[in-house]
Backbone and ligand atoms as CSV (ligand in chain L), in Angstrom:
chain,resi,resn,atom,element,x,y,z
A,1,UNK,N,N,14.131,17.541,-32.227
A,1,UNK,CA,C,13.748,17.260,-33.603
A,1,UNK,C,C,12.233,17.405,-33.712
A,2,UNK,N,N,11.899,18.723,-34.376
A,2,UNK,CA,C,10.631,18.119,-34.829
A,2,UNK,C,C,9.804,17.467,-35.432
A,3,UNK,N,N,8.236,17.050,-35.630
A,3,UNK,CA,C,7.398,16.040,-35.992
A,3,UNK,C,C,7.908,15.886,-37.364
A,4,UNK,N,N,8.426,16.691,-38.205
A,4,UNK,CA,C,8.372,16.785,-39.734
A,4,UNK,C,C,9.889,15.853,-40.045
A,5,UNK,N,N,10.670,16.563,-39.233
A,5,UNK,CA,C,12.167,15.947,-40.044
A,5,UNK,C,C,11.996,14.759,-38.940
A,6,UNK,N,N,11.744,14.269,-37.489
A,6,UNK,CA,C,11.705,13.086,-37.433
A,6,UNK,C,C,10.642,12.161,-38.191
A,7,UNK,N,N,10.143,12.113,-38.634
A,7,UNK,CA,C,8.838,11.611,-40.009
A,7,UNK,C,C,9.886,11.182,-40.946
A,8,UNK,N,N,10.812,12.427,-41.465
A,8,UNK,CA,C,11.364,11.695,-42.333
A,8,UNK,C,C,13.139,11.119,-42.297
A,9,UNK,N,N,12.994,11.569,-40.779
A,9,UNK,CA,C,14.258,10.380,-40.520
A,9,UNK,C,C,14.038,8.770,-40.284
A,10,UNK,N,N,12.900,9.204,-39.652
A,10,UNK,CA,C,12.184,7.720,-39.703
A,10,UNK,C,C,12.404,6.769,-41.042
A,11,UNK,N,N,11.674,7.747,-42.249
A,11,UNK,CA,C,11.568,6.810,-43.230
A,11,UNK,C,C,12.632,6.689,-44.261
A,12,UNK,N,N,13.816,7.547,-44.103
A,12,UNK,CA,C,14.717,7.258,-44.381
A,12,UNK,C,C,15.988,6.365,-44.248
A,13,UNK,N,N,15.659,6.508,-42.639
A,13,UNK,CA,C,16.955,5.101,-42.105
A,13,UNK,C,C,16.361,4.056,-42.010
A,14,UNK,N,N,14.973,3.867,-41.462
A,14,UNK,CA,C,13.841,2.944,-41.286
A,14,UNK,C,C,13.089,1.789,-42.256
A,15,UNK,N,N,12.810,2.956,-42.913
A,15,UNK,CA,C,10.922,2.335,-43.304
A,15,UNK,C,C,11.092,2.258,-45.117
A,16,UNK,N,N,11.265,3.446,-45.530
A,16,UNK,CA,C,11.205,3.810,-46.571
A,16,UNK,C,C,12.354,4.354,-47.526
A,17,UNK,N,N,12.538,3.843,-48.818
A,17,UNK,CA,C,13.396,4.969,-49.630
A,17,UNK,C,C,13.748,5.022,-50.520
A,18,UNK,N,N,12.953,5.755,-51.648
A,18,UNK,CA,C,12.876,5.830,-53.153
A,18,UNK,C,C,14.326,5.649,-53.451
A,19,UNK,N,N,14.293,4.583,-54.390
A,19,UNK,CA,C,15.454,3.984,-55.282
A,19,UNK,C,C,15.638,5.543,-56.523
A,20,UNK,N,N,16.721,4.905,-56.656
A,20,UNK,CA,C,17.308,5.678,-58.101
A,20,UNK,C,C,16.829,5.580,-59.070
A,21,UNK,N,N,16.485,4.066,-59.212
A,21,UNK,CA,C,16.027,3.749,-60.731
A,21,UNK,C,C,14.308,3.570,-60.496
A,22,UNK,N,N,13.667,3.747,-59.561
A,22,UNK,CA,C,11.781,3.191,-59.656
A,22,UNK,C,C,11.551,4.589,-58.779
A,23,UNK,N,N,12.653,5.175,-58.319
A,23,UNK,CA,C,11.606,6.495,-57.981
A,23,UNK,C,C,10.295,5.981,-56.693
A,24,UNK,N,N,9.886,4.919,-56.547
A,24,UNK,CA,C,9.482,4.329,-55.628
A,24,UNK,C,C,9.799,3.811,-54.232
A,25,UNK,N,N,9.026,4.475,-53.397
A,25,UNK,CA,C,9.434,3.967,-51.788
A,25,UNK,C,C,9.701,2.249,-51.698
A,26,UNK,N,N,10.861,1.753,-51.098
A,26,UNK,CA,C,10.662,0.515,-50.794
A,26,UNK,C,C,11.344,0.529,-49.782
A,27,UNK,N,N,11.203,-0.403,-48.903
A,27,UNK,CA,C,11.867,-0.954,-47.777
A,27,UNK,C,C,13.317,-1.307,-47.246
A,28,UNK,N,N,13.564,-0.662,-46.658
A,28,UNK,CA,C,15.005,-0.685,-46.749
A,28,UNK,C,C,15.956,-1.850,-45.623
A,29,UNK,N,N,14.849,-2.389,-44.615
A,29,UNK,CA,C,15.828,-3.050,-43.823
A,29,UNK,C,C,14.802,-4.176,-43.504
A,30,UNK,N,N,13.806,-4.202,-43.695
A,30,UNK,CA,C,12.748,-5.636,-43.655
A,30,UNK,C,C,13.593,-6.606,-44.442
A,31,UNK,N,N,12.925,-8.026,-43.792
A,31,UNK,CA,C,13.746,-8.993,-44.312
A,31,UNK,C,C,13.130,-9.147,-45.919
A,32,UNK,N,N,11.861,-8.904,-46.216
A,32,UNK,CA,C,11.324,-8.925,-47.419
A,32,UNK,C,C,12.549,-8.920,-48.227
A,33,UNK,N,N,12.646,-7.453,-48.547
A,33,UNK,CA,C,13.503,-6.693,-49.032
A,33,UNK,C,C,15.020,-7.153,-48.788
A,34,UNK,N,N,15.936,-7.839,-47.920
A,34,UNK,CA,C,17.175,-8.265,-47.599
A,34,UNK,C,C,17.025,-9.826,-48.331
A,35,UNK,N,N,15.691,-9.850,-48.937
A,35,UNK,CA,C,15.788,-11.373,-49.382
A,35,UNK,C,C,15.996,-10.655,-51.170
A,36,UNK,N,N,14.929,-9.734,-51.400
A,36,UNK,CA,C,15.215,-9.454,-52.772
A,36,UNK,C,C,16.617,-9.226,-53.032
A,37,UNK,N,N,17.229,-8.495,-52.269
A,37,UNK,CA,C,19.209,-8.024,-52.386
A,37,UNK,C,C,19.950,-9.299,-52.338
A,38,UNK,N,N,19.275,-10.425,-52.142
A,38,UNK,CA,C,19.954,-11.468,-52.097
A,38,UNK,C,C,20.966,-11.799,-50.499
A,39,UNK,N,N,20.826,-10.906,-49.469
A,39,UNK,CA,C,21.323,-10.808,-48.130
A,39,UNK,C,C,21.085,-11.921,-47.658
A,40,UNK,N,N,19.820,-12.481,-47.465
A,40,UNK,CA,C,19.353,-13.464,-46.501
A,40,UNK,C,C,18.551,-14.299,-47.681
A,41,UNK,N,N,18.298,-15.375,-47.187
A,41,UNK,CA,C,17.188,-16.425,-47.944
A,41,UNK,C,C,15.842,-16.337,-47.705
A,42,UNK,N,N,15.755,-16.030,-46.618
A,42,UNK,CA,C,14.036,-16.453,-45.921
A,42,UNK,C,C,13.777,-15.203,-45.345
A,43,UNK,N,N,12.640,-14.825,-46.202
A,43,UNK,CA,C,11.614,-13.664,-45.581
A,43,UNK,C,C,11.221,-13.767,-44.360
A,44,UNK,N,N,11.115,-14.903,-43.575
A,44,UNK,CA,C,10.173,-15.328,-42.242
A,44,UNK,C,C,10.361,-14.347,-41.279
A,45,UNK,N,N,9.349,-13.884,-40.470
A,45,UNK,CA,C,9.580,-13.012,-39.516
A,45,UNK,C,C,10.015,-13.803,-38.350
A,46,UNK,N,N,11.134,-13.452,-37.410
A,46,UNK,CA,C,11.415,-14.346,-36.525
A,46,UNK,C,C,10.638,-14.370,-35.417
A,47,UNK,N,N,9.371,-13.422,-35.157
A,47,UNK,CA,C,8.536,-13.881,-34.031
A,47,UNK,C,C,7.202,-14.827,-34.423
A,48,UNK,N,N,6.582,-14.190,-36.042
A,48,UNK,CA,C,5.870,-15.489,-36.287
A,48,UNK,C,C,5.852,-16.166,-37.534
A,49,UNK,N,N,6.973,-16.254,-38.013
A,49,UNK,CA,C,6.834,-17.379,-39.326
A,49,UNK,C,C,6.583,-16.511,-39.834
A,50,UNK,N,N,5.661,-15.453,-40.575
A,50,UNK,CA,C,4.767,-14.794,-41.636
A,50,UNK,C,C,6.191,-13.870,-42.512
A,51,UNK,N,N,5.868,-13.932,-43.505
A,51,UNK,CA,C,6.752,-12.721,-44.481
A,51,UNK,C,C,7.196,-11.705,-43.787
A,52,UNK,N,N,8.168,-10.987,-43.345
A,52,UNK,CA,C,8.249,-9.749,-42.964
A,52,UNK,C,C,8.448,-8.762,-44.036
A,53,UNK,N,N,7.402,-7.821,-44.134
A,53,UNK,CA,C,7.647,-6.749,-45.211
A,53,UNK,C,C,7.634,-5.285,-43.565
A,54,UNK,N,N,7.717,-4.328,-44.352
A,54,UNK,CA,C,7.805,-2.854,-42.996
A,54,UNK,C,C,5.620,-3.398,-42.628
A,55,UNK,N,N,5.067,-3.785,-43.300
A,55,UNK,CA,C,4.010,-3.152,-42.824
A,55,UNK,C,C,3.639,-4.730,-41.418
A,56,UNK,N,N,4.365,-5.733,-41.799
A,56,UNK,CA,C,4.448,-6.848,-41.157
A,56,UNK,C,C,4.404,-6.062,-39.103
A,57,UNK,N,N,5.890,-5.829,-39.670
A,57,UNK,CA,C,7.034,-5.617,-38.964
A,57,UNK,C,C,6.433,-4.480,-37.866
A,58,UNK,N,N,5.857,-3.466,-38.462
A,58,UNK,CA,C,5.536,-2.243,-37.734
A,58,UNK,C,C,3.447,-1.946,-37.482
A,59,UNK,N,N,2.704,-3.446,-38.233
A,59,UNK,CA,C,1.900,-2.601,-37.701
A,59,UNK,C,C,0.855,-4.472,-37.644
A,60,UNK,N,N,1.268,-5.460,-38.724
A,60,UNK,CA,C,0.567,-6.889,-38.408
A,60,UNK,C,C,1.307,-7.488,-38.122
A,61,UNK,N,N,2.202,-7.281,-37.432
A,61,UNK,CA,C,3.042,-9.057,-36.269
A,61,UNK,C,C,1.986,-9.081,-34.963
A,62,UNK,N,N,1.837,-10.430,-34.416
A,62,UNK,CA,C,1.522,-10.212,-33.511
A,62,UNK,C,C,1.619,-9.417,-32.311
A,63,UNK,N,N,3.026,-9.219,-32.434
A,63,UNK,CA,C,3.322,-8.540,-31.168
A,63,UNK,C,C,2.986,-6.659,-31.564
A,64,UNK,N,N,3.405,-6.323,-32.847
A,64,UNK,CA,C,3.025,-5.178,-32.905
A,64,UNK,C,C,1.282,-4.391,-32.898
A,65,UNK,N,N,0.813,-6.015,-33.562
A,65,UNK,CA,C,-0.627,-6.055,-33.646
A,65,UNK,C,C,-1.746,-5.579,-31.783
A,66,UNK,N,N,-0.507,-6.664,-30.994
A,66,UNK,CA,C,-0.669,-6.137,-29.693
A,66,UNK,C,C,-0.968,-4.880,-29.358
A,67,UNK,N,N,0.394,-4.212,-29.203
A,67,UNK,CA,C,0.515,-2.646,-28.745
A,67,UNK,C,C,-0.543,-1.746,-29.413
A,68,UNK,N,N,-0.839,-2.269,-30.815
A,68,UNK,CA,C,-1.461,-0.893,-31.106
A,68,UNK,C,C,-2.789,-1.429,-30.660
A,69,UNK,N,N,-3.518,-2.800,-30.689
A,69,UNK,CA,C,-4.649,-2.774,-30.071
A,69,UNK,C,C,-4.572,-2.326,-28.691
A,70,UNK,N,N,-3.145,-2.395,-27.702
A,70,UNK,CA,C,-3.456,-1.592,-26.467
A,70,UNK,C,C,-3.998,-0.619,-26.148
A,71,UNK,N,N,-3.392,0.184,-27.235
A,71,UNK,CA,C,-4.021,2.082,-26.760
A,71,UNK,C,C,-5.173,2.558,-26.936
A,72,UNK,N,N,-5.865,2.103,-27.514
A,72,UNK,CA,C,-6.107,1.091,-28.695
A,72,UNK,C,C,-5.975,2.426,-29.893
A,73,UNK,N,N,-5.285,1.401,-30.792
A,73,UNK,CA,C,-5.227,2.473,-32.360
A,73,UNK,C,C,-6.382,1.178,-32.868
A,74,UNK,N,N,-6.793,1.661,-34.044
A,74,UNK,CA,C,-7.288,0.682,-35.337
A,74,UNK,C,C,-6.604,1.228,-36.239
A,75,UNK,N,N,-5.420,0.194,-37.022
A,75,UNK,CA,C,-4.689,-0.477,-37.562
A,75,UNK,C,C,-5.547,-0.524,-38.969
A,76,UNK,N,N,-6.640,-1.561,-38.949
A,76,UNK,CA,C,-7.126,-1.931,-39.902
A,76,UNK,C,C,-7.229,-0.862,-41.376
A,77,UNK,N,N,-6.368,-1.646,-42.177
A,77,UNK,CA,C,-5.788,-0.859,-43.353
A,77,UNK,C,C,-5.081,0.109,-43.543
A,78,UNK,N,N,-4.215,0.392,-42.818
A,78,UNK,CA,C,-2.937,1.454,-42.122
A,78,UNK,C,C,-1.755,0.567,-42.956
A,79,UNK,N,N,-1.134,0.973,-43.729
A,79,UNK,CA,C,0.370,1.234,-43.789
A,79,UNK,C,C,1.404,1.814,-43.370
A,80,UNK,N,N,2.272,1.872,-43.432
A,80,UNK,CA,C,3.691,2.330,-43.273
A,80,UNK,C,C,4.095,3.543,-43.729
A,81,UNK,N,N,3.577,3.715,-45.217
A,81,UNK,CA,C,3.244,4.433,-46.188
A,81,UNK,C,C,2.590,5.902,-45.760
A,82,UNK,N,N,1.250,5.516,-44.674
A,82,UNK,CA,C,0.834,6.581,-44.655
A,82,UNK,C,C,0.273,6.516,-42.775
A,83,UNK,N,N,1.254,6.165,-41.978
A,83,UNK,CA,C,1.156,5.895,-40.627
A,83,UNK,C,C,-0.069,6.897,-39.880
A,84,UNK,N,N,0.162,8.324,-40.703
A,84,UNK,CA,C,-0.633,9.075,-40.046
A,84,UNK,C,C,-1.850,9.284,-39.857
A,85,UNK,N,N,-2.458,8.329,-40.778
A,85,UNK,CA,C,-3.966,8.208,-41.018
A,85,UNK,C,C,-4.401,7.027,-39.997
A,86,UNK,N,N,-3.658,6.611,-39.035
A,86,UNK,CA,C,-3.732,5.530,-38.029
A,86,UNK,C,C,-4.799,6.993,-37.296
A,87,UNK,N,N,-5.917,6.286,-37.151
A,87,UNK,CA,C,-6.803,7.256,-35.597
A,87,UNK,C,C,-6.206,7.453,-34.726
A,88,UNK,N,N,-5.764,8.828,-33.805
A,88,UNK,CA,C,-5.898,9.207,-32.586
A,88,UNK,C,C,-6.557,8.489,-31.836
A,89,UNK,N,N,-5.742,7.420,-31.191
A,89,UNK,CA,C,-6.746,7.283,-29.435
A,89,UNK,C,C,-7.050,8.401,-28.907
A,90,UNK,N,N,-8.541,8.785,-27.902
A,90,UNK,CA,C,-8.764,9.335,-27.325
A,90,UNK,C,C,-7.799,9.713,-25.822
A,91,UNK,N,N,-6.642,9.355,-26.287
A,91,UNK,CA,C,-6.131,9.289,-24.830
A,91,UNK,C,C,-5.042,9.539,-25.045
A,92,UNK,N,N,-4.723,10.132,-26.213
A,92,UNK,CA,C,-3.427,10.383,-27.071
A,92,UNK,C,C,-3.499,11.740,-27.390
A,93,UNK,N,N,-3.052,13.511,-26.530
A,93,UNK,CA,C,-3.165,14.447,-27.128
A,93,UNK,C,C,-3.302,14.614,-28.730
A,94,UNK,N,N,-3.898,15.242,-29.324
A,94,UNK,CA,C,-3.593,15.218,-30.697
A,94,UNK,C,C,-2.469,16.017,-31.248
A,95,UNK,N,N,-2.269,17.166,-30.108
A,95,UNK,CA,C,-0.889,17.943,-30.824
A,95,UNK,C,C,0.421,16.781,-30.175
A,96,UNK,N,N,1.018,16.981,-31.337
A,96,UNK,CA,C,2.367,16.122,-31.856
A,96,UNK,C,C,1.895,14.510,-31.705
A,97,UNK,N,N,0.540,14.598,-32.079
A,97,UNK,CA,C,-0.091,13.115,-32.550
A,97,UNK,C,C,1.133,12.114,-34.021
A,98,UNK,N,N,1.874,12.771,-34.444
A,98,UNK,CA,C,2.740,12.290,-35.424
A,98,UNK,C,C,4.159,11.439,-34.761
A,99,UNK,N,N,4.418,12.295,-33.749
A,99,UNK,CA,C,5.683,12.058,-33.205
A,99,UNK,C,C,5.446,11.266,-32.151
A,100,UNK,N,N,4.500,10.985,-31.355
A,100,UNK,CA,C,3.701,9.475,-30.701
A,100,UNK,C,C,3.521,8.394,-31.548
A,101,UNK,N,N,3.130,8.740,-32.991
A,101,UNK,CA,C,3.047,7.592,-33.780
A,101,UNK,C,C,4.446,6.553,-33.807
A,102,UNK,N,N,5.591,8.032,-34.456
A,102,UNK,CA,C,6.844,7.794,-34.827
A,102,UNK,C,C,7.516,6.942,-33.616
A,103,UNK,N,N,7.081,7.198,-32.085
A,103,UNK,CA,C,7.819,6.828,-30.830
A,103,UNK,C,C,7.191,5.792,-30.823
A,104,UNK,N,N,6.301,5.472,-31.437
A,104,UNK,CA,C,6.027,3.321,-30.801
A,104,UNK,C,C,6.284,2.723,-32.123
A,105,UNK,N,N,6.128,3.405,-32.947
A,105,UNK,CA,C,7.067,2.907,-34.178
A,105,UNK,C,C,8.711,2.344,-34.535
A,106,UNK,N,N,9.169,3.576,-33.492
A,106,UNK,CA,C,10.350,2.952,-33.722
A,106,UNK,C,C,10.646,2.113,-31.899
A,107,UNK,N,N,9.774,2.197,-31.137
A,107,UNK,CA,C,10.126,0.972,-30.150
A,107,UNK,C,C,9.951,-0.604,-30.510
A,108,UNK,N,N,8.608,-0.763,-31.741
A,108,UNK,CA,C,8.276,-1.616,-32.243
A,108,UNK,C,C,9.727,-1.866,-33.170
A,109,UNK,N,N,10.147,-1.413,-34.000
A,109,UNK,CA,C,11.620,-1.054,-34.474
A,109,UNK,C,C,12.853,-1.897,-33.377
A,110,UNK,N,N,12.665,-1.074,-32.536
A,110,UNK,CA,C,13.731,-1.810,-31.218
A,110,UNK,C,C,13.572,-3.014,-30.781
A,111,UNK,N,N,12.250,-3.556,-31.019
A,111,UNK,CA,C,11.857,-4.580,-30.239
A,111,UNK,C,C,12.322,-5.995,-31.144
A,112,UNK,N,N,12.124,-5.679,-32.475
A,112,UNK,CA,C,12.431,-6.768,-33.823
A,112,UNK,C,C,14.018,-6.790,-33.536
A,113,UNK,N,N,14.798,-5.425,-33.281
A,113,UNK,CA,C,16.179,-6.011,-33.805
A,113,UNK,C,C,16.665,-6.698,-32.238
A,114,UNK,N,N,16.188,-6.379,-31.279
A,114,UNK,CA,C,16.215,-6.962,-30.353
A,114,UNK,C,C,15.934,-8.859,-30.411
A,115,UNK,N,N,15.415,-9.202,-30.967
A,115,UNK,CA,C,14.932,-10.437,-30.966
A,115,UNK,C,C,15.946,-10.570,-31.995
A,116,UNK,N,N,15.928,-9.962,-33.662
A,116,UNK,CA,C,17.169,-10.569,-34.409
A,116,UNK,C,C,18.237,-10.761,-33.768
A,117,UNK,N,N,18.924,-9.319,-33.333
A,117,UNK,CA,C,20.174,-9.273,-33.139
A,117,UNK,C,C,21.002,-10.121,-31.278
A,118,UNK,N,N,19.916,-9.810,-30.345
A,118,UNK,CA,C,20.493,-10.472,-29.444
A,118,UNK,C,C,19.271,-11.544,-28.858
A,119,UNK,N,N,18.600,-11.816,-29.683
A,119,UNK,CA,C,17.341,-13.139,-29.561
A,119,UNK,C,C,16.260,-12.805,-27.991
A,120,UNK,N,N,16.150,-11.855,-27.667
A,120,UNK,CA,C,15.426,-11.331,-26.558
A,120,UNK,C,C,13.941,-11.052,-27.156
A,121,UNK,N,N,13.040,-12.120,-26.733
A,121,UNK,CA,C,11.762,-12.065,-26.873
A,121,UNK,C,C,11.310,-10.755,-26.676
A,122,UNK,N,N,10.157,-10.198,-27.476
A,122,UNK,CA,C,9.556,-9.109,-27.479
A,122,UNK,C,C,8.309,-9.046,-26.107
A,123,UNK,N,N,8.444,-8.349,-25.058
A,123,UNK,CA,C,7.741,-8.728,-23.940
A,123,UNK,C,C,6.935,-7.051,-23.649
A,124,UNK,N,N,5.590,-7.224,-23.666
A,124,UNK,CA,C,4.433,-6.217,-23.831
A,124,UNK,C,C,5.227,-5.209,-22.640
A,125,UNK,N,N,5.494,-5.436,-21.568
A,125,UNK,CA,C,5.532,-5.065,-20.214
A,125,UNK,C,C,6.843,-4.089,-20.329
A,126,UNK,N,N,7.558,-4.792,-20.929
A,126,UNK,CA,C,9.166,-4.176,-20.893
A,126,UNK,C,C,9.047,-2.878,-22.464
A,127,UNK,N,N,8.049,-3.229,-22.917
A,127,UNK,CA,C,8.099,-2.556,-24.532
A,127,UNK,C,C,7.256,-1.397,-23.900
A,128,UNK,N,N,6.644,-1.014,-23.086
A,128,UNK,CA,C,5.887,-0.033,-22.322
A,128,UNK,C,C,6.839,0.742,-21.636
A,129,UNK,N,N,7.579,0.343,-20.576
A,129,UNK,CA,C,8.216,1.008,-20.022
A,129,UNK,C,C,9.627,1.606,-20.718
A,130,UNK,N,N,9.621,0.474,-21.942
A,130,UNK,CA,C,10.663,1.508,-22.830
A,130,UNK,C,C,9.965,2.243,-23.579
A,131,UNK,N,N,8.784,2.936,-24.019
A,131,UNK,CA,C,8.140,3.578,-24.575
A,131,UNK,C,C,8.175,4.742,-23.550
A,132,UNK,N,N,8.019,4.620,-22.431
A,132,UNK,CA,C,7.644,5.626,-21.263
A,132,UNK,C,C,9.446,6.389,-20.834
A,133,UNK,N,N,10.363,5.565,-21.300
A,133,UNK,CA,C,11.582,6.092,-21.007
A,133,UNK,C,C,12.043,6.950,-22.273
A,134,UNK,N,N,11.588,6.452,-23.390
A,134,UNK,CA,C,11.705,7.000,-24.518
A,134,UNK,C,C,11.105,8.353,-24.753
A,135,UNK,N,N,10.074,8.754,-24.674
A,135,UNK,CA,C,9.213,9.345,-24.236
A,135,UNK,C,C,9.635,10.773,-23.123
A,136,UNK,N,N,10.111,10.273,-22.467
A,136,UNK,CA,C,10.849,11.229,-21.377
A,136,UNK,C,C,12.236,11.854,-21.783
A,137,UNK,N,N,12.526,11.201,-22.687
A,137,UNK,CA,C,14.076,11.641,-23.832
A,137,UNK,C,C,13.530,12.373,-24.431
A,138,UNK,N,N,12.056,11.987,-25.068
A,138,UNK,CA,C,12.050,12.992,-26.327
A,138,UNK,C,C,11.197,14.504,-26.107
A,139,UNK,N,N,10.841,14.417,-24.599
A,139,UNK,CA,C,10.397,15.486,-24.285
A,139,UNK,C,C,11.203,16.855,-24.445
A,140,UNK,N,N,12.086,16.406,-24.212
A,140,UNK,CA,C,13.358,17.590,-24.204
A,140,UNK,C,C,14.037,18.182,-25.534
A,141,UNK,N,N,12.925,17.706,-26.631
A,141,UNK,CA,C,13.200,17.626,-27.624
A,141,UNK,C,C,11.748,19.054,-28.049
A,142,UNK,N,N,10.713,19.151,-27.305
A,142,UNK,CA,C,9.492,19.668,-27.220
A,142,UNK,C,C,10.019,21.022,-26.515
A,143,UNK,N,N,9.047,22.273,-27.470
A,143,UNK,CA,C,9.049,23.549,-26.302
A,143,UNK,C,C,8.922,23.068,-25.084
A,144,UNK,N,N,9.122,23.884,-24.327
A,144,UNK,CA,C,9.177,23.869,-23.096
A,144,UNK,C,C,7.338,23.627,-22.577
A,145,UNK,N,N,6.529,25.058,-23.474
A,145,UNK,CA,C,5.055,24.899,-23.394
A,145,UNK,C,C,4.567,23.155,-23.747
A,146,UNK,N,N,4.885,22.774,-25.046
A,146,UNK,CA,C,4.801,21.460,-25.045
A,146,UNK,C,C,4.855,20.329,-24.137
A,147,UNK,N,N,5.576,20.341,-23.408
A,147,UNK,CA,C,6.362,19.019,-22.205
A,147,UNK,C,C,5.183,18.447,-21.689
A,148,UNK,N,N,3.872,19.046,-21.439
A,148,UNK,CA,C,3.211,18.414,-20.929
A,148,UNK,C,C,2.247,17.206,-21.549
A,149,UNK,N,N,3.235,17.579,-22.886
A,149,UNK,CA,C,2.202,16.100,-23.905
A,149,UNK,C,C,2.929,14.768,-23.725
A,150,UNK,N,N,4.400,15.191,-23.325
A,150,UNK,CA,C,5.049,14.026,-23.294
A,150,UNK,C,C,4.886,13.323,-21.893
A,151,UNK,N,N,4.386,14.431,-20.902
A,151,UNK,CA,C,4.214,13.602,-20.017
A,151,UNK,C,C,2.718,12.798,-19.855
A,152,UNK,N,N,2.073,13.285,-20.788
A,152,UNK,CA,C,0.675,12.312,-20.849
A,152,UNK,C,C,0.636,11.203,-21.490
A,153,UNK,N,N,1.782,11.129,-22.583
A,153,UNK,CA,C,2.174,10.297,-23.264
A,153,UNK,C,C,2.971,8.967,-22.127
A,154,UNK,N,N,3.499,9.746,-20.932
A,154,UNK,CA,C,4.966,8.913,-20.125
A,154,UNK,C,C,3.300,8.273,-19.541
A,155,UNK,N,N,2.400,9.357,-18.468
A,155,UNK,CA,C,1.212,8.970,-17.898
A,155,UNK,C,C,0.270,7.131,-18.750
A,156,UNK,N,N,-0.036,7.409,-20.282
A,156,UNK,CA,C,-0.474,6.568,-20.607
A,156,UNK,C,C,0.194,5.204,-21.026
A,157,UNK,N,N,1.844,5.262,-21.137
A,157,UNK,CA,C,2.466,4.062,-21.159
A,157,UNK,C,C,2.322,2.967,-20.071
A,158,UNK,N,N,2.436,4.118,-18.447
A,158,UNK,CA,C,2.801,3.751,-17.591
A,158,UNK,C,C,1.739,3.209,-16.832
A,159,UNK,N,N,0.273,3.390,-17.548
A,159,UNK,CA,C,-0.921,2.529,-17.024
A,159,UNK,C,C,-0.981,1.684,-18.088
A,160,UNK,N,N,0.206,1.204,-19.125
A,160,UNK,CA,C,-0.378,-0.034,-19.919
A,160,UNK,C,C,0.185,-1.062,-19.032
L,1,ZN,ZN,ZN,5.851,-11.458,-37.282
């Protein structure tokens, strides 16, 4: 899959997805949003109390707040909305800089329903090495010339 249609598989099953009637992106599986549908009662994010909206969830929870200060990204004023304007770490090829975004995006993704669905704390150490396994899946997804981004990508998980 390339950078473009995974972008917008992402924000289609994920993140994002203009309604019928507002024509406007909204959130499709944050608890925000499962509270407006009337699904659930309480917005609370289950790792820290705070509202969960997508931008909570994927880029200010603590724990997500973590990872991206690892690589280090700066976050600061980044949405969901427009992920791609998150800076390139220097340590992050820039070709298929989109589809690195999309891959800790949706581990950060894995890591929430993990804690909803089978209550397994979100743990920095284990969220790396599933980034680095992930990563090695999606290489095979890359020309062949490509492969060597994913392995700089597997390289920089695997020194977090
Ligand atoms: Zn949180």
């Amino acid at each position: 899959m390339d950078g473009c249609r995974l972008a917008g598989w992402l924000h289609y099953i994920l993140l994002y997805t203009p309604t019928l009637h507002t024509r406007k992106p909204q959130c499709r599986s944050c608890r925000a949003n499962l509270v407006k549908k009337c699904i659930i009662a309480d917005p609370a994010c289950e790792l820290c109390g705070q509202p969960e909206d997508c931008d909570h969830l994927i880029l200010r929870c603590r724990f997500a707040a973590q990872v991206w200060a690892a690589l280090p990204a700066d976050t600061t004023g980044a949405s969901v909305r427009c992920l791609w304007n998150i800076p390139r770490p220097t340590t992050v090829p820039s070709r298929h800089y989109s589809s690195f975004i999309l891959l800790v995006c949706w581990l950060l993704w894995k890591s929430r329903n993990e804690l909803v669905f089978q209550n397994i704390t979100p743990s920095i150490g284990r969220f790396w090495l599933a980034c680095r396994d992930e990563a090695r899946l999606w290489s095979h997804r890359l020309k062949t010339e490509d492969r060597q981004i994913a392995d700089a990508w597997c390289s920089l998980f695997s020194s977090m």
